[in-house]
N, C-alpha and C positions, 0 to 999 in steps of 0.2 A: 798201634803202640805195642814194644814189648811189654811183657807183664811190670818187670821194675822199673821202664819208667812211665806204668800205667800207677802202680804204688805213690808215686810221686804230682803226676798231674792231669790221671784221672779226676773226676766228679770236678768241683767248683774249688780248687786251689787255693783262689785267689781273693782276696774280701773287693765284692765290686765295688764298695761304698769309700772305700780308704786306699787299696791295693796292696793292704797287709801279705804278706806272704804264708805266714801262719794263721789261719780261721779264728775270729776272734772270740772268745768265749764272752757268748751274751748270754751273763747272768742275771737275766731278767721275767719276769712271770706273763705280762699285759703289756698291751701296745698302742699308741694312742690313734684313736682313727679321727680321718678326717672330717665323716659326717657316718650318720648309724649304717654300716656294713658295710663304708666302704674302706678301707685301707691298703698298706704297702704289703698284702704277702701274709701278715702275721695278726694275729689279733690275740692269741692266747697259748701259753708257752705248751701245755701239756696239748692242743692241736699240733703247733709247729711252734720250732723256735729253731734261726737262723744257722747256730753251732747244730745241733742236732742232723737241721737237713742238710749240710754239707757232707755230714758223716753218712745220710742217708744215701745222696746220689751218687756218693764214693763207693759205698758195697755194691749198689747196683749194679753201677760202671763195672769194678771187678768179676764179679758173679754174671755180667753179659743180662742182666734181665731189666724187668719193665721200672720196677722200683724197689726200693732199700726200705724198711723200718726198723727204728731201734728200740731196744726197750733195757730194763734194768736189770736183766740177768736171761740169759741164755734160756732157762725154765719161762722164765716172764713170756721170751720173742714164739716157744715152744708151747705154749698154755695159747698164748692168741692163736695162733694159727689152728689148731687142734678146735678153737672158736669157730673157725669155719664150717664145723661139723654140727649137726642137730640130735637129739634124741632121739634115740630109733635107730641111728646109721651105726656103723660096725666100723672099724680099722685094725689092717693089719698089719703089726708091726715087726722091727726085726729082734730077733731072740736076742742075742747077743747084746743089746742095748745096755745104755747107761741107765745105773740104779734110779737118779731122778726123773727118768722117762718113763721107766716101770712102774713107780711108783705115783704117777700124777696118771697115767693111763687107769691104774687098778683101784687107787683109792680117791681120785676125785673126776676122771672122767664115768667111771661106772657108778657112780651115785645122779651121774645128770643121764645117765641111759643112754650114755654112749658104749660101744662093747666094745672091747681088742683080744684081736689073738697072736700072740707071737711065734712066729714062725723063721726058719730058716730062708734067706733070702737068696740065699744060693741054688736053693732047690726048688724048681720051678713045679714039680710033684708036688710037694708040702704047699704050695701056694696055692696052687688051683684047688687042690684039696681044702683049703681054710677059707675060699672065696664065700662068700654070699649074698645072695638078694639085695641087701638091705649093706652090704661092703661098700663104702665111699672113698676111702683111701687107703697107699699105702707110705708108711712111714718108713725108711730105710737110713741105717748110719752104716758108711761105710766109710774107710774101715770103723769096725765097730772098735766099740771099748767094752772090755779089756782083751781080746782073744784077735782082736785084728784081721778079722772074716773080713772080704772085698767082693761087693756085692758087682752085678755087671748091668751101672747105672742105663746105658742104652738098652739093653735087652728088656731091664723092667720098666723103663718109658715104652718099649712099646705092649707090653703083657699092659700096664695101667693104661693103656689109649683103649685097647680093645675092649677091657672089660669098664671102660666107663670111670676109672679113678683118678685122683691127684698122686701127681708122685709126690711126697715128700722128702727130701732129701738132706741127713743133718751132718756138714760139713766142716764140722770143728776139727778133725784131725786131718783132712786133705787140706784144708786152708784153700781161698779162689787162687795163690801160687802156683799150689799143685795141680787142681781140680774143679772144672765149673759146670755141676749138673745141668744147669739149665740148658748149656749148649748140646749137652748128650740127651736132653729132652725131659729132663725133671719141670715141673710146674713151681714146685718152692724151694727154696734151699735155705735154713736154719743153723744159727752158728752161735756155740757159746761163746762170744768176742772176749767173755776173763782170761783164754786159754790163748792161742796163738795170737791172737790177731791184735791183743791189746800186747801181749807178749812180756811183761814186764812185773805180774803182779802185783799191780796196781790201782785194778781197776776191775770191776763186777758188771758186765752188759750181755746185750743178747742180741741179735741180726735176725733178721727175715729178709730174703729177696725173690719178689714173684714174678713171673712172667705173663704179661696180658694184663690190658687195663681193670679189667672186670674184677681180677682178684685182686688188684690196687687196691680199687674203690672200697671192696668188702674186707681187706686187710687195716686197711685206712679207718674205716668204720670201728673197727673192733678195737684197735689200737686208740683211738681218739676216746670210745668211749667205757673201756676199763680203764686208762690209765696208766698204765707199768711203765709209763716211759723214760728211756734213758736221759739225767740232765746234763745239761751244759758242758761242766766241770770234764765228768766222764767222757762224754763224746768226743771234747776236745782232744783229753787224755787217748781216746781211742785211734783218732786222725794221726795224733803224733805217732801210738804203734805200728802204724799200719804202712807210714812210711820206708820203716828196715826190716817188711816181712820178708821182702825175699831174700835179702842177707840174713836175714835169721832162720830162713828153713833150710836154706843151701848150706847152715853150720849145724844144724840140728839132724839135719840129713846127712854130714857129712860125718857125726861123728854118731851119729844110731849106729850106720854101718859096720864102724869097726867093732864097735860093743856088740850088736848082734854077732857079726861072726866068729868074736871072742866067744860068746855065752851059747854059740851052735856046738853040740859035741861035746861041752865041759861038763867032766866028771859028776859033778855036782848040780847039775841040773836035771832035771825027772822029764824025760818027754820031750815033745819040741821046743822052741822059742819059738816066741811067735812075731816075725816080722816081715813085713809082705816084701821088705827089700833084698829076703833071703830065696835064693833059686828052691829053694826045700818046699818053701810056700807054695800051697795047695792052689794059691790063686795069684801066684809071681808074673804069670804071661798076661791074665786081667788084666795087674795094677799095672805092667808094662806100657800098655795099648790105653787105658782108662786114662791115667793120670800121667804129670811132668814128673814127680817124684812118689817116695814112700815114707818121707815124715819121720819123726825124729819119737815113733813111742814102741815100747818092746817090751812085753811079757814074757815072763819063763816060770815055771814051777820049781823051788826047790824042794818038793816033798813035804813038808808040815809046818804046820805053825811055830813050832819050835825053831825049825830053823828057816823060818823069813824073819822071826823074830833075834835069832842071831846075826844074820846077816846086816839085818837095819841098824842095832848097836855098834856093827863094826863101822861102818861105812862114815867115810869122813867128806866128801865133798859129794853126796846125794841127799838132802832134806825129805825127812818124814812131814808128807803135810798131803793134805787135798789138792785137787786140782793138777794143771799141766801147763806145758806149750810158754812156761818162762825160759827168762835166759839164764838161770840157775836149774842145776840137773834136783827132778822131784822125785821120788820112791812114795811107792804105798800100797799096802796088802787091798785090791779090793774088795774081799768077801768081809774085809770089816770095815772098810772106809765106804768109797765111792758104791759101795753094791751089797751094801748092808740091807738095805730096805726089799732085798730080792729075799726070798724064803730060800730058806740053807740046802734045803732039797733039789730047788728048781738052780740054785747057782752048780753045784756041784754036778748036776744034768750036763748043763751047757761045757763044764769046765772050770769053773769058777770055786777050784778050792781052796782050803785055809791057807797053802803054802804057794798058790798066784804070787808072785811079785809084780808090779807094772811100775819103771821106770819111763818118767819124759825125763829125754837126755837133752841137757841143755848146751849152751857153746862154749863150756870151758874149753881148756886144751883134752882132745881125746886121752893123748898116754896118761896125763893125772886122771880122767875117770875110771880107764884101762887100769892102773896100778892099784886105785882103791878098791875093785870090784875083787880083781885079784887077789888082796890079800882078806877081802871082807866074806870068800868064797871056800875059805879052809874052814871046812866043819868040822869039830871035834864031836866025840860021841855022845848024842844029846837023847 
């Protein structure tokens, strides 16, 4: 199947029980069995429940691996997996990462004696240099948020095969449209579903998909017995975004474009833009070869705080708020939003200063975002 009409009848489509065409949201907790242990599939909503696994076997399906879990936020599907790991083992992550990855790795995985080091995942020197003994994984977001570095996912399946690790791989801004690590030899793939893949903001969940039964069983495990799982309502809600992802990345991709090459070169912007569908990008031939597209998210620095805080008052059809990957175009500073919880030192290292902008463009009409940026882009002397 092609991808779009994998979107549509990929995983279990169809309700076998009725032949509903849309999965039917079974809001229900307990199941009745027929005699003690035996039943149809389901016996308790937070093990399985029927809307859930349909949304389970649909990531799979898409993402090409062995099995799907869901849970209630992105951090949620990102905290279990990270479960796989024990006290004593090491992970190394990528720099560039999102503030809630940093900030769950440094203040709640280093208190169960787990350690991380974040590192450049482009630089295969900085890696081997940060490996060690007691290294079990390595976690990689590519592209990252906010700086849109493009890691070269088969190179590090095979650097993680030799030295003994899981790849991790957190695939919120390639979307499986774009991107599906596990076919280029990742072991997990991670996805905050509130962003793309729900697409709609509307809805707060989180994906896991691993390849090989072994880590089913022990994902399964962890997942059954913290809890975090995604209900009904939401999974529903998530099947239904997942149906116009590739219509909605092929318009999110289609009007990044023009905005990136609008915002490459203009006066008012400090430095590069950063988006990996620009020829400029340090890692353009990667994402060529790596991935179907380059996604719909673009950073640029305008120099300070003052003036990203000018620009954001101007600005008439981009929304100040959290979060990405809607069909309304988002803006937000993230050394004060998304990557606050990074120390001011270490953002400013990677990149990450006051005057960052990171726009997800969403699918209006391109010339209205083109005309607002435009006139939102005249700085007066601040």
């Amino acid at each position: 199947m092609k991808p779009r009409t994998k979107l549509i009848h990929g995983g279990k489509p169809i309700d076998p029980h009725t032949g509903a065409v849309s999965v039917p949201i079974y809001q229900v907790s307990t199941y009745k069995q027929d005699s003690v242990g035996v039943h149809k599939g389901y016996e308790y909503s937070r093990t399985g429940n029927p809307t859930r696994h349909a949304l389970e076997v649909l990531i799979a399906d898409l993402e090409e691996g062995t099995a799907g879990f869901a849970f209630a936020s992105g951090m949620a599907a990102i905290h279990a997996v990270f479960g796989l790991l024990r006290s004593g083992d090491h992970i190394l992550i990528t720099d560039d990462v999102y503030g809630g990855t940093y900030r769950i790795a440094t203040k709640v995985l280093e208190r169960l004696g787990i350690e991380s080091t974040f590192v450049d995942t482009t630089d295969y020197g900085e890696l081997a240099a940060a490996l060690r003994p007691n290294t079990k994984a390595l976690f990689v977001e590519t592209p990252t948020n906010p700086l849109l570095k493009v890691s070269d996912i088969a190179e590090l399946a095979q650097w993680s095969k030799a030295a003994g690790l899981l790849l991790i791989v957190d695939n919120t801004f390639g979307t499986p449209y774009w991107q599906t690590p596990i076919t280029l030899g990742a072991d997990i793939v991670v996805h905050s579903a509130t962003k793309y893949l729900g697409g709609h903001s509307d809805v707060v969940a989180g994906l896991a998909v691993v390849k090989g039964g072994e880590l089913a069983e022990r994902l399964h495990f962890i997942q059954n017995a913290t809890g975090g799982v995604l209900g009904p309502q939401d999974s529903w809600l998530l099947i239904r975004g997942l149906k116009t992802l590739g219509l909605r990345m092929e318009a999110h991709e289609h009007n990044a474009r023009k905005l990136a090459s609008y915002l490459d070169g203009h006066p008012e912007v400090v430095g590069a833009v950063y988006y990996p569908g620009l020829e400029c990008h340090p890692q353009h031939e990667l994402a060529l070869r790596q991935a179907r597209g380059f996604g719909g998210i673009i950073s640029f620095d305008v120099g300070s705080e003052a003036r990203a805080a000018a620009l954001l008052g101007r600005l008439k059809y981009f929304t100040l708020a959290e979060s990405l990957g809607a069909v309304e175009s988002l803006i937000s500073v993230p050394a004060k939003m998304t990557h606050a919880s990074i120390p001011k030192e270490r953002r400013e290292a990677l990149g990450i200063t006051d005057g960052l902008v990171r726009i997800s463009v969403g699918i209006e009409d391109a010339e209205d975002l083109l005309n607002d940026l435009e006139q939102a882009l005249k700085f007066e002397e601040l």
